[in-house]
C-alpha positions as CSV (number, residue, x, y, z in Angstrom):
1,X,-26.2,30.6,135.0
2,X,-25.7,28.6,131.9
3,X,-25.0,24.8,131.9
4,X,-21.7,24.2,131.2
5,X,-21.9,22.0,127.9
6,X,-23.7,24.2,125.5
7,X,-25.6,21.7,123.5
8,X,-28.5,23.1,121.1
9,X,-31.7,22.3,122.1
10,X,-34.1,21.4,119.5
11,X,-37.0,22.0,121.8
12,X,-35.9,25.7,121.3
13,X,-35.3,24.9,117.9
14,X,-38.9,23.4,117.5
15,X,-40.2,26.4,119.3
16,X,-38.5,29.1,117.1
17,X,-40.4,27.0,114.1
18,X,-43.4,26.7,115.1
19,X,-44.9,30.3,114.4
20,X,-43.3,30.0,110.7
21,X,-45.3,27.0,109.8
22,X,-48.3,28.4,110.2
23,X,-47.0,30.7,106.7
24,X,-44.6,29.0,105.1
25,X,-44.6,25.4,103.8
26,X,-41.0,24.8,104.0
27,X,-40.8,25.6,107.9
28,X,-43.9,22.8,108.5
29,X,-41.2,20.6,106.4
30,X,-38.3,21.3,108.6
31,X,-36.7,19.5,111.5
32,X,-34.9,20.7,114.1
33,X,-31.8,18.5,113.2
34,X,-31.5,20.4,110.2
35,X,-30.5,23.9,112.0
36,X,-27.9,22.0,114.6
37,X,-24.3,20.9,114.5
38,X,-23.7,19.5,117.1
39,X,-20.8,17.8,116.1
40,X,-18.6,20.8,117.3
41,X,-19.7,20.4,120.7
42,X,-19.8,16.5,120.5
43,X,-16.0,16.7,120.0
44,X,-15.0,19.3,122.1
45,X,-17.3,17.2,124.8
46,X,-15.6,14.1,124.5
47,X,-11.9,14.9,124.1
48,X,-12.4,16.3,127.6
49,X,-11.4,19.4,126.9
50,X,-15.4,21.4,128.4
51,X,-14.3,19.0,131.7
52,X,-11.3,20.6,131.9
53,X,-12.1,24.3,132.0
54,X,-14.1,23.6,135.3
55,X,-11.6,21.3,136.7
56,X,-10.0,23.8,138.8
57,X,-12.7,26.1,139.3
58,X,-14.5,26.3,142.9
59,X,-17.8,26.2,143.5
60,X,-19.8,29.4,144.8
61,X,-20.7,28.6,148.8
């Protein structure tokens, strides 16, 4: 199951790098941040509106 607010994770992000900087000098320069908007979700988040598709929805006994 899949948490319900989808924010990136730059752990993933940091482990999708990490091969890449072994060949390419650019990759070893990047940061995580730099692959991740996470304004989108931010917003969406705090209007309320991710709260509200689960408002109504019951829980699985």
């Amino acid at each position: 199951m899949l948490p319900k607010k989808q924010y990136p994770s730059y752990e993933g992000l940091k482990f999708i790098l990490a091969p890449l900087t072994e060949k390419d000098a650019k990759a070893r320069a990047a940061k995580p941040e730099d692959f991740a908007d996470l304004s989108f979700i931010k917003e969406l988040d705090q209007s309320g509106y991710i709260d509200s598709l689960y408002k109504n929805k019951k829980k699985n006994p």
